[in-house]
C-alpha positions in Angstrom: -61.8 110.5 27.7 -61.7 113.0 25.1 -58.0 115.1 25.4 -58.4 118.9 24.6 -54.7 120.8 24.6 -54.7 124.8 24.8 -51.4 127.4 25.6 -50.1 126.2 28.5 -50.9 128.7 30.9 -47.2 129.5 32.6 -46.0 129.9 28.6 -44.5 133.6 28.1 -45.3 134.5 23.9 -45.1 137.3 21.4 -46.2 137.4 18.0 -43.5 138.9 15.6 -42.9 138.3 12.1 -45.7 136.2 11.7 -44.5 133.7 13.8 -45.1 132.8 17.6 -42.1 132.9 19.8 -43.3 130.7 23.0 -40.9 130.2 26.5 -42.8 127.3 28.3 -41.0 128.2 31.5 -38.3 130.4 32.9 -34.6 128.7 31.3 -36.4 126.5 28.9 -35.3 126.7 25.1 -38.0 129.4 22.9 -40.1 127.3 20.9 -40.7 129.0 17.4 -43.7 128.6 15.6 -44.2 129.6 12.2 -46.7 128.8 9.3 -49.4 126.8 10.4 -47.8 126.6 13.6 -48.3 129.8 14.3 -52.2 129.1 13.1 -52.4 126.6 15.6 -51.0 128.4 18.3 -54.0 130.6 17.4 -56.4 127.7 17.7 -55.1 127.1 21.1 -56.5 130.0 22.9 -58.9 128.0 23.9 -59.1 124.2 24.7 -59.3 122.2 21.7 -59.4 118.1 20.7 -57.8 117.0 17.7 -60.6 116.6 15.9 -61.5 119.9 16.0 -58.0 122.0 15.4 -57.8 119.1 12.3 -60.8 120.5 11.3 -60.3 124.2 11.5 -57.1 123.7 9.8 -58.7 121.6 7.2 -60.8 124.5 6.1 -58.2 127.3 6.3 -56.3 125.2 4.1 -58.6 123.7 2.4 -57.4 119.9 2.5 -59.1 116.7 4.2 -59.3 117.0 7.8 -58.2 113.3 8.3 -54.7 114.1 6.6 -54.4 116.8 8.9 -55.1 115.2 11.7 -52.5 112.6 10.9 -50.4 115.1 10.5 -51.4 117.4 13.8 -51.4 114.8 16.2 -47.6 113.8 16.6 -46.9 118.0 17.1 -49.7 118.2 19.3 -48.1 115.5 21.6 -44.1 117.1 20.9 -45.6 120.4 22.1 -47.5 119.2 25.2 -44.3 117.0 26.1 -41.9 120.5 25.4 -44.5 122.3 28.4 -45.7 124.9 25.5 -49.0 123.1 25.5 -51.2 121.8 28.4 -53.4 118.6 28.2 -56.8 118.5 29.7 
């Protein structure tokens, strides 16, 4: 089965300084995300594989999508396990 991740839906957010500032739940530590964290927080508006946030990375940036999803797959898995992303 094909996992998609997206916001997870109890996070609290604001976008300031070009950066997100995520609270996954009530007492939890903010999660800051800056750079192309802050393009994939983006992204995640709406439920997305791997595959394809490696892809739309790949063309903002303009670098091979199989780096990035080398690279994007080990956050993808830190954020879903810190409650600011939800798997589906």
């Amino acid at each position: 089965m094909l996992v998609r991740y997206q916001r997870a839906a109890g996070a609290v957010w604001r976008n300031a300084h070009g950066c997100a500032f995520v609270l996954p739940q009530p007492g939890s530590e903010i999660v800051v995300l800056a750079g192309t964290g802050h393009d994939l927080w983006r992204l995640l508006a709406e439920p997305m594989s791997i595959d394809q946030v490696a892809h739309c990375l790949a063309e903002t940036y303009d670098v091979p999508a199989d780096a990035v999803t080398r690279d994007v797959a080990p956050i993808l898995d830190e954020l879903a396990s810190r409650g600011v992303l939800d798997e589906e």
